[in-house]
C-alpha positions in Angstrom: -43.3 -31.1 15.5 -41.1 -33.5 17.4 -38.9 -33.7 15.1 -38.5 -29.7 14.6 -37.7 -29.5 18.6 -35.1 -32.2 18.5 -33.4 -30.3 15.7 -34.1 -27.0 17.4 -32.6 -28.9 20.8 -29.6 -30.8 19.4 -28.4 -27.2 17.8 -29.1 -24.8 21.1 -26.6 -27.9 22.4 -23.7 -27.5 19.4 -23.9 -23.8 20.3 -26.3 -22.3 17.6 -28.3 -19.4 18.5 -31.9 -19.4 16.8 -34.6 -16.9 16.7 -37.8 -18.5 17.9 -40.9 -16.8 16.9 -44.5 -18.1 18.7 -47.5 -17.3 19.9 -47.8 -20.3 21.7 -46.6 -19.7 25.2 -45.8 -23.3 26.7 -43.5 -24.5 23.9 -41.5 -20.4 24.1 -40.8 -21.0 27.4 -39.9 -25.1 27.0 -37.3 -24.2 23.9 -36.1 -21.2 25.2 -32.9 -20.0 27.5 -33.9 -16.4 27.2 -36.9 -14.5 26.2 -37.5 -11.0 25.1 -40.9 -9.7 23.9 -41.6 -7.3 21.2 -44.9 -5.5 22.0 -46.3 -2.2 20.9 -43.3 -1.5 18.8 -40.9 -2.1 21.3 -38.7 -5.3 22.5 -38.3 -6.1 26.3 -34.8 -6.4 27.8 -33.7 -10.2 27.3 -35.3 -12.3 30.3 -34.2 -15.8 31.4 -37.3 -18.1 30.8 -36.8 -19.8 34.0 -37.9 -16.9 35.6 -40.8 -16.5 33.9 -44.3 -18.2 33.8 -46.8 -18.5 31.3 -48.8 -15.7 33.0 -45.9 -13.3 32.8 -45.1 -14.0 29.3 -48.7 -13.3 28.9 -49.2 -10.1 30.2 -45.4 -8.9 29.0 -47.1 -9.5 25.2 -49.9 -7.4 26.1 -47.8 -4.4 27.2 -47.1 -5.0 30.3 
C-alpha cells in the first residue's frame, strides 16, 4: 500500500490527475486535493478535502 501512495503522490506532483475510488475515508481525504461524492445516483459539486472531515465525507456518502 505504501508503495501504491508514493506512486499515486509522486504523479499528483508531475501533474497527473487520477480518479481515486474508496470507501475508506482517512486515506480519500489524505490522497486527495479535491473530493466529489457520487451518492444516490448523483455526484456532488467538486469539494476541496481540506475542508472537509471524515464526518462530512461520511454523511455527504449517505445523501447528505
Amino acid at each position: 500500500m505504501e508503495f501504491v501512495y508514493r506512486c499515486l503522490q509522486e504523479r499528483k506532483e508531475e501533474g497527473a490527475a487520477i480518479l481515486l475510488v474508496s470507501t475508506e475515508l482517512n486515506e480519500v481525504l489524505s490522497l486527495s486535493d479535491r473530493i466529489c461524492v457520487m451518492a444516490d445516483g448523483r455526484l456532488s459539486e467538486p469539494r476541496d478535502a481540506s475542508d472537509i472531515d471524515v464526518r462530512e465525507l461520511g454523511l455527504m456518502m449517505a445523501g447528505s
